[in-house]
Every structure is written in C-alpha cells, then in structure tokens.
MIFITI-296274 format. One record per atom (N, C-alpha, C): residue number from 1; residue in one letter; chain; atom name; x, y negated, z. Coordinates in steps of 0.2 Angstrom, whole numbers, plus 2048, in hexadecimal, padded with zeros to 3 digits. Each point is the difference from the previous one (the first is absolute). Layout:
N
+------+------+-------+------+-----+-----+-----+
: resi : resn : chain : name :   X :   Y :   Z :
+------+------+-------+------+-----+-----+-----+
:  NUM :    A :     A :   CA :   X :   Y :   Z :
...
+------+------+-------+------+-----+-----+-----+
***
This chain:
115
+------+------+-------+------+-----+-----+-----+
: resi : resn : chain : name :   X :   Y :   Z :
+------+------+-------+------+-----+-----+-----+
:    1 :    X :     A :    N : CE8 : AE8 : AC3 :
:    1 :    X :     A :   CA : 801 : 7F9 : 7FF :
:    1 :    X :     A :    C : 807 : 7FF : 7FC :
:    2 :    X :     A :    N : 801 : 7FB : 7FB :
:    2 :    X :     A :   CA : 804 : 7FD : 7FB :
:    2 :    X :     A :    C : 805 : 7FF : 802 :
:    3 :    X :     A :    N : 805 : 7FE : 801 :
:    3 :    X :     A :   CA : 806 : 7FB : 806 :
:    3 :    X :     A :    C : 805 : 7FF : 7FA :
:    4 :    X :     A :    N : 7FF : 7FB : 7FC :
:    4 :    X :     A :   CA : 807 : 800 : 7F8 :
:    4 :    X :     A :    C : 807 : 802 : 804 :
:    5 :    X :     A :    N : 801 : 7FF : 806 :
:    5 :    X :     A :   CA : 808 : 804 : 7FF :
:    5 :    X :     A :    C : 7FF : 806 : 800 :
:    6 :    X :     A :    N : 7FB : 804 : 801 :
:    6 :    X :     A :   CA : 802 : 809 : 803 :
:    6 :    X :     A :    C : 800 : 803 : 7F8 :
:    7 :    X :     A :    N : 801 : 7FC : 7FA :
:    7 :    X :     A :   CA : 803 : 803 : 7F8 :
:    7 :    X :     A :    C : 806 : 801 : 800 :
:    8 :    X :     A :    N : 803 : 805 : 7FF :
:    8 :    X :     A :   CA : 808 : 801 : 7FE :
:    8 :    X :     A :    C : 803 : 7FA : 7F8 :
:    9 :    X :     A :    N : 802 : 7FC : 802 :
:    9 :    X :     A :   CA : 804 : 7FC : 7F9 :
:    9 :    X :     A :    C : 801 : 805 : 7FB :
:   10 :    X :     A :    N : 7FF : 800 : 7FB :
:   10 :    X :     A :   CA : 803 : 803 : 7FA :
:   10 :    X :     A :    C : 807 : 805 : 802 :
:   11 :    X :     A :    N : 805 : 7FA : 803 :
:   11 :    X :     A :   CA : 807 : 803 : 801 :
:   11 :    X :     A :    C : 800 : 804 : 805 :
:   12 :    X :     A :    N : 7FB : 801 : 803 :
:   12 :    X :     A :   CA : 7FF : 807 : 805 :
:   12 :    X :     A :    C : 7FB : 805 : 7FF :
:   13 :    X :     A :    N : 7FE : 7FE : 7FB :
:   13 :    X :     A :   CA : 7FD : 809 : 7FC :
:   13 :    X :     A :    C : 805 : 803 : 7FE :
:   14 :    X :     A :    N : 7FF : 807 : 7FF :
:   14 :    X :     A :   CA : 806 : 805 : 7FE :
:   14 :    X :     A :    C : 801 : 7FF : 7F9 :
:   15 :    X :     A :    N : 806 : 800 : 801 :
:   15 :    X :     A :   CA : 804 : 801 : 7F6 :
:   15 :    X :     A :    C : 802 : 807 : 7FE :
:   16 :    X :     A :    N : 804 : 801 : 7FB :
:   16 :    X :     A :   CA : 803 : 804 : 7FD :
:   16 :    X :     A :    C : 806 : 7FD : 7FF :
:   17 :    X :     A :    N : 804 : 807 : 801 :
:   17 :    X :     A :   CA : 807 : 800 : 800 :
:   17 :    X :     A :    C : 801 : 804 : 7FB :
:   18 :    X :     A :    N : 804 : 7FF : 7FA :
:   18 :    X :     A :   CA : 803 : 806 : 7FC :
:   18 :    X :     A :    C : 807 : 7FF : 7FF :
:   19 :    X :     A :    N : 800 : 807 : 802 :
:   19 :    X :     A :   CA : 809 : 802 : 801 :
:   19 :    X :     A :    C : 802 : 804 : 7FB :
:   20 :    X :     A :    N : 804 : 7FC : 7FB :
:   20 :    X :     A :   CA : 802 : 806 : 7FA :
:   20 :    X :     A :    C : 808 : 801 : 801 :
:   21 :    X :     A :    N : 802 : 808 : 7FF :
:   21 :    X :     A :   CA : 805 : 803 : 802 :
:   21 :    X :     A :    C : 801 : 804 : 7FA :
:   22 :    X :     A :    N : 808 : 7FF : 7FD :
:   22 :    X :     A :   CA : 802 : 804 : 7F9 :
:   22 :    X :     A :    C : 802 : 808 : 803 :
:   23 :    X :     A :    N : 7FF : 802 : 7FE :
:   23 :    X :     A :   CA : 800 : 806 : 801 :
:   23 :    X :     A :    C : 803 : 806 : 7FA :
:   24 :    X :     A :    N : 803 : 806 : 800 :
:   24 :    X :     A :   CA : 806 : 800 : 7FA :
:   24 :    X :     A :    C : 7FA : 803 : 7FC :
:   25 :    X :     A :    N : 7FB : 801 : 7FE :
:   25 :    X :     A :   CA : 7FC : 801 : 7F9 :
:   25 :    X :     A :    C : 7FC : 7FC : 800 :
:   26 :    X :     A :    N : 7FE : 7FB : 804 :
:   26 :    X :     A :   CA : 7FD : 7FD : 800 :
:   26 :    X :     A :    C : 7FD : 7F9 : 806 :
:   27 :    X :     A :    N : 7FB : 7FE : 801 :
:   27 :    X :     A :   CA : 7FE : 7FC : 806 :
:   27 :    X :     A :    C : 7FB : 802 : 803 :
:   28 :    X :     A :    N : 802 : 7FE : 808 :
:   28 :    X :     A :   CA : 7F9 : 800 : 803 :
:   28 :    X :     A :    C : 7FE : 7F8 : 801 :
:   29 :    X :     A :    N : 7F9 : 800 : 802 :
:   29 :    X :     A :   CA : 7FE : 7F8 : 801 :
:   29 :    X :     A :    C : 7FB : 803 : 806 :
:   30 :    X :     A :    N : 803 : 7FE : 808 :
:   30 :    X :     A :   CA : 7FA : 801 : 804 :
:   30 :    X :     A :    C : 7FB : 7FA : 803 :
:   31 :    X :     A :    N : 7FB : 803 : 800 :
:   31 :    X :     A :   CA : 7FB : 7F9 : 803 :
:   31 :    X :     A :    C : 7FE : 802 : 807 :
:   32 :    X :     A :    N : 800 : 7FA : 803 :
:   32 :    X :     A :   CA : 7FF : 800 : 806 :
:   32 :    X :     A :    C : 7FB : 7FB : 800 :
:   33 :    X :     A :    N : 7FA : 800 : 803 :
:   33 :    X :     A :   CA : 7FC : 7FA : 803 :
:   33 :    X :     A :    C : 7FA : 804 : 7FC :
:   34 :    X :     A :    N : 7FB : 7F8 : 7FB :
:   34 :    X :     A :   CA : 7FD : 802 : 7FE :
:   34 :    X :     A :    C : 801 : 7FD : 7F6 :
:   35 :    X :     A :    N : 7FB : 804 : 7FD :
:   35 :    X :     A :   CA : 801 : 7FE : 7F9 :
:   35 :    X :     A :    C : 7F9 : 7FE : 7FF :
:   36 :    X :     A :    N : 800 : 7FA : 7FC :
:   36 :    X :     A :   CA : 7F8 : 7FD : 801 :
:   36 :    X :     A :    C : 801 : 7FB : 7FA :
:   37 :    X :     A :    N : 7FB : 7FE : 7FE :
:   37 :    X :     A :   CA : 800 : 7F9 : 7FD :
:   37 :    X :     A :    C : 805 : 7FA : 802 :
:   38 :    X :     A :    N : 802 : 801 : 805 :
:   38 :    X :     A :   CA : 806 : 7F8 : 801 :
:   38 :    X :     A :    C : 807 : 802 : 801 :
:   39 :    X :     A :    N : 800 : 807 : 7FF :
:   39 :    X :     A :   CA : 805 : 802 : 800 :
:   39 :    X :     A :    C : 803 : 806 : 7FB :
:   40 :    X :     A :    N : 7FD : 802 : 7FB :
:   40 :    X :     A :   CA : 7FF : 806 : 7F9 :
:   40 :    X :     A :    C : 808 : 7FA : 7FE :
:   41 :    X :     A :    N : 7FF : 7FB : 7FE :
:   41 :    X :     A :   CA : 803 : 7FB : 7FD :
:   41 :    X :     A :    C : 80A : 803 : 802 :
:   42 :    X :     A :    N : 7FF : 801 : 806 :
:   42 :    X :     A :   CA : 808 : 802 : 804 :
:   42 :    X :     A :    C : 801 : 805 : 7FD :
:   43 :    X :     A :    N : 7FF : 805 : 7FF :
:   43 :    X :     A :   CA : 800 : 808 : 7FD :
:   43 :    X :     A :    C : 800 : 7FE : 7F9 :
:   44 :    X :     A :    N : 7FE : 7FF : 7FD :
:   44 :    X :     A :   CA : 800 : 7FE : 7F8 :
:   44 :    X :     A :    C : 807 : 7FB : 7FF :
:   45 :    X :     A :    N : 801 : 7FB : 803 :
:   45 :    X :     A :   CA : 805 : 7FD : 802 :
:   45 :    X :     A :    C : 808 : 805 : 801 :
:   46 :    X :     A :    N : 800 : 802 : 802 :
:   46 :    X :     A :   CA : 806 : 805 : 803 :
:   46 :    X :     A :    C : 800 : 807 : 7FA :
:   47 :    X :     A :    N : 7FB : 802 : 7FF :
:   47 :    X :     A :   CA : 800 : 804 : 7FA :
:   47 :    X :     A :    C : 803 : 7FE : 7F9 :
:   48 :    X :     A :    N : 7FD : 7FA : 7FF :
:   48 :    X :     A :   CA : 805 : 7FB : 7FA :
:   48 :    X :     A :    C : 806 : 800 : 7FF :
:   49 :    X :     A :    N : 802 : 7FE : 807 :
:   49 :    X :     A :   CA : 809 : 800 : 801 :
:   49 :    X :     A :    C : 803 : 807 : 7FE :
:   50 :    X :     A :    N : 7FD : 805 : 800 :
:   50 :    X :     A :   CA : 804 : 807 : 800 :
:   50 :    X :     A :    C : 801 : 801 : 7F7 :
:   51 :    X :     A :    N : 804 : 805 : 800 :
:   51 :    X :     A :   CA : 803 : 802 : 7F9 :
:   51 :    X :     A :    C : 7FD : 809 : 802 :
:   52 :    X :     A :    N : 7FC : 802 : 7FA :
:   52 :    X :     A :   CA : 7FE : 806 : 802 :
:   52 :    X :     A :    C : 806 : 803 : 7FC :
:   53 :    X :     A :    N : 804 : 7FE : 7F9 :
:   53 :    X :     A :   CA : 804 : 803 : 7FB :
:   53 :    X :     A :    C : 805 : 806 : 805 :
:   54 :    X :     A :    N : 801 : 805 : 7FE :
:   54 :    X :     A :   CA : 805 : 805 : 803 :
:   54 :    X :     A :    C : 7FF : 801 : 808 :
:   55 :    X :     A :    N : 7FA : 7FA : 801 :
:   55 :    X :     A :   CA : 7FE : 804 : 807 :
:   55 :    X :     A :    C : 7F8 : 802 : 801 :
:   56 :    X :     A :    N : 7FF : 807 : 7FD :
:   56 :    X :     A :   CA : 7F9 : 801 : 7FF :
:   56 :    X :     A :    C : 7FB : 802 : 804 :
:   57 :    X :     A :    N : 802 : 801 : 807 :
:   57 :    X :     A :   CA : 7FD : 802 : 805 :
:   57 :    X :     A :    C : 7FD : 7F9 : 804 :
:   58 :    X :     A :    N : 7FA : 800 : 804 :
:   58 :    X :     A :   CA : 7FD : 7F9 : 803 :
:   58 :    X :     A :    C : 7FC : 803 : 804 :
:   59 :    X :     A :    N : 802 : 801 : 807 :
:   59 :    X :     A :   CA : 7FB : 7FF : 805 :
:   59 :    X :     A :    C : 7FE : 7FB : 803 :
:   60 :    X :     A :    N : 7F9 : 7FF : 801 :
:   60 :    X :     A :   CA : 7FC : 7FF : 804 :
:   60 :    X :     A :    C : 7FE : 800 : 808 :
:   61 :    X :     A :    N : 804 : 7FE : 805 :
:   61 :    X :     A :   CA : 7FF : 803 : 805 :
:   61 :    X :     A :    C : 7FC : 7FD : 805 :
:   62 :    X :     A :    N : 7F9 : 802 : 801 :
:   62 :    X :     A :   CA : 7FA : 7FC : 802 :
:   62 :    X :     A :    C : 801 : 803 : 809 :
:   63 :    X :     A :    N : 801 : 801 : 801 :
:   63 :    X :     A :   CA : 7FF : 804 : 807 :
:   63 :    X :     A :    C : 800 : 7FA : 807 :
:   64 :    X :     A :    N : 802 : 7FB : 7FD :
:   64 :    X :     A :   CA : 7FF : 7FB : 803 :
:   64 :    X :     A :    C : 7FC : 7F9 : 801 :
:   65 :    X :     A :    N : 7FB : 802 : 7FA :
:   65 :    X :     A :   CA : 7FB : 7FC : 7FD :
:   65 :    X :     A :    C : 7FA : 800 : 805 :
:   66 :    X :     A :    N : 800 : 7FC : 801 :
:   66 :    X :     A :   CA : 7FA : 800 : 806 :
:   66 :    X :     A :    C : 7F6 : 7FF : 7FD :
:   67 :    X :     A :    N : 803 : 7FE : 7F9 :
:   67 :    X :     A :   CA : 7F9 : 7FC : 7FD :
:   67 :    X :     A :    C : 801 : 800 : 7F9 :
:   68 :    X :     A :    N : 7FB : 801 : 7FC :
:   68 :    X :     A :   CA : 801 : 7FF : 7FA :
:   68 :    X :     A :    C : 7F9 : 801 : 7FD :
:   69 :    X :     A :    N : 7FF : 7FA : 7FB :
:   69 :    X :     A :   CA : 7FA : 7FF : 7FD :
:   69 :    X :     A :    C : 800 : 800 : 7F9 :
:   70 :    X :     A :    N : 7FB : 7FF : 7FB :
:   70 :    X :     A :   CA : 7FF : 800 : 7FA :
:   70 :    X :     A :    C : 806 : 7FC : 7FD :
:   71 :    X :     A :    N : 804 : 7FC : 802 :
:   71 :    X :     A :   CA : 803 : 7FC : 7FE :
:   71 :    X :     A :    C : 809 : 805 : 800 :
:   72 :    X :     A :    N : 800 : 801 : 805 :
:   72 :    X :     A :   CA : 804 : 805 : 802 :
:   72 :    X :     A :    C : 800 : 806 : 7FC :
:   73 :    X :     A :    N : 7FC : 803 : 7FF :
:   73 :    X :     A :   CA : 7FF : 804 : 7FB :
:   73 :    X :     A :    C : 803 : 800 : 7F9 :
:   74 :    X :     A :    N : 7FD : 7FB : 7FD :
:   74 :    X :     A :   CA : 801 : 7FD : 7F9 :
:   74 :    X :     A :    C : 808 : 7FC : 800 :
:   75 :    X :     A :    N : 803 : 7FF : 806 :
:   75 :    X :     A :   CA : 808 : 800 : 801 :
:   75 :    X :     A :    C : 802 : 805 : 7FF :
:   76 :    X :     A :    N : 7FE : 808 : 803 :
:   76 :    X :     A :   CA : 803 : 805 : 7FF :
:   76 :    X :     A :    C : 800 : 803 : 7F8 :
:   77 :    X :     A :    N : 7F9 : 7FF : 7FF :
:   77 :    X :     A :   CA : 801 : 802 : 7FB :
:   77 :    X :     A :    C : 804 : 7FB : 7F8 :
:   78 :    X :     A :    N : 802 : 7FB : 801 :
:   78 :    X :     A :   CA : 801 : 7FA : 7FC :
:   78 :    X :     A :    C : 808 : 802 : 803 :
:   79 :    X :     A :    N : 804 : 803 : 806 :
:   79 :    X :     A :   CA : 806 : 804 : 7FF :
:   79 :    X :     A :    C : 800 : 807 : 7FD :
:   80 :    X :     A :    N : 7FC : 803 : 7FE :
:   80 :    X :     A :   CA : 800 : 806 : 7FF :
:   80 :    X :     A :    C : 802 : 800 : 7F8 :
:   81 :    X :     A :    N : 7FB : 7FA : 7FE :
:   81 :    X :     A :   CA : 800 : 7FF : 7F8 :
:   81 :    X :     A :    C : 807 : 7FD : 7FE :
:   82 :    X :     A :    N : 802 : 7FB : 804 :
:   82 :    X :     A :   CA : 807 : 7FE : 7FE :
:   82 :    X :     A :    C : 806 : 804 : 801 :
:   83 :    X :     A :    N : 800 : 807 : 806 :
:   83 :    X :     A :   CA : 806 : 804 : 800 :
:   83 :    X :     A :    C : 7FD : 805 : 7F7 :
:   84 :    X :     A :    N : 7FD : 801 : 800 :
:   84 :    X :     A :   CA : 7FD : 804 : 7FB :
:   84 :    X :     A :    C : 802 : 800 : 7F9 :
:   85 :    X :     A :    N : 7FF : 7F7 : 7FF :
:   85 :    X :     A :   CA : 802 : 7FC : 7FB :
:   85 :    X :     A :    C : 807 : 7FF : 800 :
:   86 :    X :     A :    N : 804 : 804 : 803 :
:   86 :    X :     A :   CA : 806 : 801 : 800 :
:   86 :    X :     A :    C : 802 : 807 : 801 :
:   87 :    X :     A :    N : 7FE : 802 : 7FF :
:   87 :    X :     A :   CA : 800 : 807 : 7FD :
:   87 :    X :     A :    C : 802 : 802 : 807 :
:   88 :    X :     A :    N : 7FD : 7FD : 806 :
:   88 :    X :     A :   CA : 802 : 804 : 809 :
:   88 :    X :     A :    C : 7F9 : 806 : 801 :
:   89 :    X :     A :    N : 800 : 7FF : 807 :
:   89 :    X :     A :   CA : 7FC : 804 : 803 :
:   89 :    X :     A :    C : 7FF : 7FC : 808 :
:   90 :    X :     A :    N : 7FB : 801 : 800 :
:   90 :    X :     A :   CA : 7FF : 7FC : 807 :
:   90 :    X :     A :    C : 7FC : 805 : 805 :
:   91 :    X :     A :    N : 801 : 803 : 806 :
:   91 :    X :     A :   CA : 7FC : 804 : 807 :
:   91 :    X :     A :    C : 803 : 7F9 : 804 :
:   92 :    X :     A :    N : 7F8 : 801 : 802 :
:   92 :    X :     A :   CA : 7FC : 7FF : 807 :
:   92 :    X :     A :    C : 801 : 805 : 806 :
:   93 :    X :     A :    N : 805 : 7FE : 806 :
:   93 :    X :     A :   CA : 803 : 805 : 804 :
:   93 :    X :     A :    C : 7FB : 7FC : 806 :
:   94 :    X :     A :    N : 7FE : 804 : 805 :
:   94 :    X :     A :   CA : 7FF : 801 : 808 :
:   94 :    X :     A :    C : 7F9 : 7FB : 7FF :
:   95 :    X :     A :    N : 7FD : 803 : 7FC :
:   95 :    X :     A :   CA : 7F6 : 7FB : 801 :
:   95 :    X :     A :    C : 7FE : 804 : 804 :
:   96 :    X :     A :    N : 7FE : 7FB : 805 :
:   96 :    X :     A :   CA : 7FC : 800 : 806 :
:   96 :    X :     A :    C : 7FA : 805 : 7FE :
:   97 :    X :     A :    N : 7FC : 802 : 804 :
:   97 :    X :     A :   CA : 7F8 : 803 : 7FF :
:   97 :    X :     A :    C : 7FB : 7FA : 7FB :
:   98 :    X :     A :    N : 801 : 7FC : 803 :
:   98 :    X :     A :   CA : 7FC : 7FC : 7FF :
:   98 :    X :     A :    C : 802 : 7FD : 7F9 :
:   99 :    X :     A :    N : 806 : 801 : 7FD :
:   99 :    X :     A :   CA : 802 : 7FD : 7FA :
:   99 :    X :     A :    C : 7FE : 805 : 7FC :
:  100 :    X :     A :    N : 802 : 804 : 802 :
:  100 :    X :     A :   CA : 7FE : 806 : 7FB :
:  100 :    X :     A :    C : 7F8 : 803 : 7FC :
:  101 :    X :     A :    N : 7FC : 7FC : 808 :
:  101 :    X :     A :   CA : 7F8 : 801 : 7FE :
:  101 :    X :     A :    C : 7FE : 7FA : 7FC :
:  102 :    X :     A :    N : 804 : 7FC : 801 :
:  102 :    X :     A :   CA : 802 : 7F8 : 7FB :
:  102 :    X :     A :    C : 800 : 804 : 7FA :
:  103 :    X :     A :    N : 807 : 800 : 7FF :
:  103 :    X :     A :   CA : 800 : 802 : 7F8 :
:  103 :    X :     A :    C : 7FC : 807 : 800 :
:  104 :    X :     A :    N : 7FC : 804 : 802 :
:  104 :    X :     A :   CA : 7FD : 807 : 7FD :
:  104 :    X :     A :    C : 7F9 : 7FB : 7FE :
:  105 :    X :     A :    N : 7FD : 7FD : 806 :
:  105 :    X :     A :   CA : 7FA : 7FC : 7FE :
:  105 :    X :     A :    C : 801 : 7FC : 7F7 :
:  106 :    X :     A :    N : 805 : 7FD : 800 :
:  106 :    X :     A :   CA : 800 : 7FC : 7F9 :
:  106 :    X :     A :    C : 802 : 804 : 7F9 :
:  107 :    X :     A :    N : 803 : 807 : 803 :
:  107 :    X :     A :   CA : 802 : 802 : 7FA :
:  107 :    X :     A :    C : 807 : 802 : 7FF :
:  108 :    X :     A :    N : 803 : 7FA : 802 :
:  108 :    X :     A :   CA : 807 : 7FF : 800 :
:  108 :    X :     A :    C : 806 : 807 : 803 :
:  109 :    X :     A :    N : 7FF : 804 : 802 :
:  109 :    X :     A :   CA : 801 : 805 : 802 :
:  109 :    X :     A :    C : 802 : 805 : 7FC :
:  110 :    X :     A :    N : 7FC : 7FF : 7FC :
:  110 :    X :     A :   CA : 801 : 805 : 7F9 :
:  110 :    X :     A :    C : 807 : 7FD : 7FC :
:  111 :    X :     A :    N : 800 : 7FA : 800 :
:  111 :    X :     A :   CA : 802 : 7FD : 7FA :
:  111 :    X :     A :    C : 80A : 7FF : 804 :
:  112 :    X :     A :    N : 7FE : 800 : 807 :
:  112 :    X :     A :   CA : 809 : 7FC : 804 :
:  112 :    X :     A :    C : 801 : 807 : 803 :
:  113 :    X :     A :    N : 806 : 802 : 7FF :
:  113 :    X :     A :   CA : 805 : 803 : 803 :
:  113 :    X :     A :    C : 800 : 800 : 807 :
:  114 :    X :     A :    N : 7FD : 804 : 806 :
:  114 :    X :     A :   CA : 800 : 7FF : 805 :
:  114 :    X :     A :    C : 805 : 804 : 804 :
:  115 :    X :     A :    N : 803 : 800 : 803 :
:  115 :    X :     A :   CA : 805 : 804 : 805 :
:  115 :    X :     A :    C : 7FD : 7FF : 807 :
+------+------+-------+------+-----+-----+-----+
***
C-alpha cells in the first residue's frame, strides 16, 4: 500500500560529494556518495575549476562511490578527455568490484587507467 509520506524528498536521497586535493604532481578528486544523472554535473563542475598545466598527474579516487550509472560514466570519461586535452593523465584509483565489472562490461577498462 501507497502512503505519500513514506518517499524520501529529493534532499534525502544520497548526493555526491567531491573532494579535490592539490597534491605536489598533481590532484586528487574523491567521490564519495553516488555519480548519477543529478549529480555527473558536480564532477564536471569541480574538474573545470582545476588547472592541469605543470600538474600532470589526476587521480580519480572512486573507492567511496556508492553508485554510478550511464551518466556517471560519460562524467568520467568527459574528465578523462579534458585531463588529456591538457597534455595530463588521469587513474581511477580503489574501484570497487562492482565498478570495475561496470567499466570491463562497457569497455571502458581498456581505455582508463585503473589502479
């Protein structure tokens, strides 16, 4: 049975958090929560702010990511293109199992730096 209050509001579904940290060759950027269509937007957001020039190194550090979909995906990769395009490198550090059969299922495995 239905009951309208037993839905979590928007503001109490899980977010994503990203934490970017200068680091001396480079940055890391951690995600905690999930990466999804309402949330790709933060990551792409916080990537923009960084300067890859003289710091060519960019980790990725997902080991906190709870969730990630199609959207999420084409976030990663849409940072991987932009460290790229500045002559960086980008690894994806501490994928879960299930990220990892994520990205092996899509392909994307071959293509991203996994640590």
């Amino acid at each position: 049975m239905f009951i309208p209050g037993d839905l979590p509001s928007p503001r109490d579904l899980p977010t994503l958090q990203v934490e970017l940290r200068t680091d001396p060759g480079g940055y890391t950027i951690r995600l905690v929560g999930e990466l999804d269509c309402s949330s790709a937007g933060q990551l792409l957001e916080s990537v923009g702010s960084i300067t890859v020039d003289g710091r060519r190194e960019v980790v990725l550090d997902v080991a906190d990511l709870t969730f990630c979909d199609a959207a999420g995906l084409s976030a990663i990769l849409r940072v991987d293109r932009f460290v790229a395009a500045a002559s960086g490198h980008l690894s994806v550090r501490d994928a879960s199992r299930q990220m990892r059969r994520l990205l092996a299922l899509t392909g994307l495995d071959r293509s991203l730096d996994l640590e």
